[in-house]
Structures are given as C-alpha cells and as structure tokens.
C-alpha positions as CSV (number, residue, x, y, z in Angstrom):
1,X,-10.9,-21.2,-7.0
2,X,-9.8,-20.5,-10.6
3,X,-6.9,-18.9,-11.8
4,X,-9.1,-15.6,-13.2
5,X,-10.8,-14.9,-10.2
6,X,-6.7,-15.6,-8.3
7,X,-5.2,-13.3,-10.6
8,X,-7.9,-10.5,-10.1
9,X,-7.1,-10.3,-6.4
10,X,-3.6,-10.3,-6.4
11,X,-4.1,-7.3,-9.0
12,X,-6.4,-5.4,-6.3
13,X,-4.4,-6.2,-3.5
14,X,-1.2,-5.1,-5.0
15,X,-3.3,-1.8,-5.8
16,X,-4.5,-1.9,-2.2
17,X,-0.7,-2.1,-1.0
18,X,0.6,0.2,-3.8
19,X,-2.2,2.9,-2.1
20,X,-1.2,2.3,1.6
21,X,2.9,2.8,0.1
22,X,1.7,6.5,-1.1
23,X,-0.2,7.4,1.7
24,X,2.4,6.2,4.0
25,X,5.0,8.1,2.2
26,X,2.5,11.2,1.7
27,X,2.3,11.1,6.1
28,X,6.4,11.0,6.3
29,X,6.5,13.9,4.1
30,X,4.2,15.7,6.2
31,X,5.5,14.8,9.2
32,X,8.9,13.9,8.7
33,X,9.9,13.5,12.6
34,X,7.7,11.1,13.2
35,X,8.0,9.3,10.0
36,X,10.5,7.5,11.7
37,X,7.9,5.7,14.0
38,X,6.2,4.6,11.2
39,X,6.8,1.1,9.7
C-alpha cells in the first residue's frame, strides 16, 4: 500500500472519530445524567 492512499485514510478516519467525539458530546449535553454511562 502506498503512502497516498495510507495518508488518505488516516485523514477520513480521524474525521470519522472527530464526528463520533461531537455526537458523543452532542448526546451528554442532551442527556447529561446518563452521559456518565457513556464512554
């Protein structure tokens, strides 16, 4: 695999994690007594 094709995915999945941070934040605000459950 080359290094373009390597660098492109780490991009996507650190937008992919970056989404998952916001909407994991976004469901703490909304329900901030159970945010605690969440990890």
């Amino acid at each position: 695999m080359n290094d373009t094709i390597l660098g492109e995915l780490k991009l996507n999945f650190k937008d992919i994690e970056k989404e998952v941070k916001d909407k994991e934040s976004e469901i703490r605000f909304i329900t901030p007594a159970k945010g605690k459950y969440l990890i």
